[in-house]
N, C-alpha and C positions, 0 to 999 in steps of 0.2 A: 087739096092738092097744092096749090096756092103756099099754103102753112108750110108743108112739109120741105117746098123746093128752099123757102126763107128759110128754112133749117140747115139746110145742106148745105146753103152756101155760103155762112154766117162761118165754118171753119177753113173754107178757101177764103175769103178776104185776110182769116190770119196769115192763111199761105204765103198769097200773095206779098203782104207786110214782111214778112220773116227772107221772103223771095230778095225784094226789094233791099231789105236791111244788107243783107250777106253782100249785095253787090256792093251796096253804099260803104260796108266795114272793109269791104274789100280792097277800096277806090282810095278810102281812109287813111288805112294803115299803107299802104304805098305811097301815099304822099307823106305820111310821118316816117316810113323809114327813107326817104327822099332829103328831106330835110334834114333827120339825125346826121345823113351820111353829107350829107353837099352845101349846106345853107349854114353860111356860118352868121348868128348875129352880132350886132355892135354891142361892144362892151360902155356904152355909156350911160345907162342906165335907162329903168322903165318908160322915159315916156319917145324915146330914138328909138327904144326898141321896137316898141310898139306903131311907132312911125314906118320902121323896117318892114314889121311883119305885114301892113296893109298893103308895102308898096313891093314885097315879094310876092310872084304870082305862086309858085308853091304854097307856102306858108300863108296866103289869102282863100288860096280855094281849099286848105284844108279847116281853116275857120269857120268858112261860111258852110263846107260840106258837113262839121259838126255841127254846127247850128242845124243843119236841116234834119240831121238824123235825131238829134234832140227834138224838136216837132213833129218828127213821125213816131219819134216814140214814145211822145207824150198823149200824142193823138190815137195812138194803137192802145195806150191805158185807159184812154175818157173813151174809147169804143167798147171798150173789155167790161168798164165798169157799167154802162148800160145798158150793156148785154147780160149783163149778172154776170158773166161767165168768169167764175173763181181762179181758175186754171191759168187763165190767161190774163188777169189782174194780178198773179203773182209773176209770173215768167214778166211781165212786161214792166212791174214794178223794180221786178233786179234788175230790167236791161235799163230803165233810164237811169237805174241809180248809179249803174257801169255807166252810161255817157254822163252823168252829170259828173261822176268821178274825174272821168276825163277831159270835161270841159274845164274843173277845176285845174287840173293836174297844166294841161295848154295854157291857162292862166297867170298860173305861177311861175313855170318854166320861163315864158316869154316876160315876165317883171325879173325875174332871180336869174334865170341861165341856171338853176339847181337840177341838173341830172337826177335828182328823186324825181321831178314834177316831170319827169319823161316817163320814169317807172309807173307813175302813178295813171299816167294815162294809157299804157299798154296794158295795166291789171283793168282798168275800166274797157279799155276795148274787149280783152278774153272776157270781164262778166258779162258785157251786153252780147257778143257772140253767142256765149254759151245758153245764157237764159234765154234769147228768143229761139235758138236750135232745140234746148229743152222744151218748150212749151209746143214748137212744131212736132216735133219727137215722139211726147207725150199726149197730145189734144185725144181726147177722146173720137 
């Protein structure tokens, strides 16, 4: 009995994760399209900018809010993988590889001001959305 309920509830904690993510991508992308639209930074290169961007609270709590989602969704893979569970070792391996995208992509932006490295972090936002909503979608 015992076994069976550890069964059951081993696809609700992906739930839950995928729960959690949506809000976090949610919280995400409104503070990057916050910033696209309002936060202009200083043209003087990488290391003002980047002085900028700690000392905006926009552009600070959206760093620190990728950083967390990167750790939840690195932490949702090292779960997946101990769990055997194949399914959700891939859905969770596209979602970090969309945040890592993204983490780059906020990287570069904030050294270059390069309008790619915005692109580049809205295509990692849509894969990590997608891949965890696919895996929730799909879970057996």
């Amino acid at each position: 009995m015992e076994m069976e309920m550890k069964k059951s509830m081993k696809p609700r904690l992906f739930e839950r994760d995928v729960i959690g993510a949506n809000v976090s991508l949610v919280i995400q992308f409104l503070l990057g399209i916050y910033i696209n639209l309002y936060v202009e930074f200083p043209k003087s290169g990488p290391a003002a900018q980047w002085s900028f961007a700690w000392h905006s609270l926009p552009v600070a709590a959206h760093i620190l809010l990728g950083t967390f989602i990167l750790l939840a969704g690195i932490s949702t893979l090292v779960r997946s993988i101990r769990m055997k569970n194949r399914h959700w070792i891939t859905a969770a391996s596209i979602a970090v590889a969309g945040v890592l995208m993204s983490v780059l992509g906020g990287e570069r932006y904030v050294t270059t001001l390069n309008e790619i490295a915005s692109y580049f972090m809205a295509v990692g936002f849509l894969t990590t959305l997608l891949a965890l909503n696919w895996g929730l979608y799909t879970a057996g």
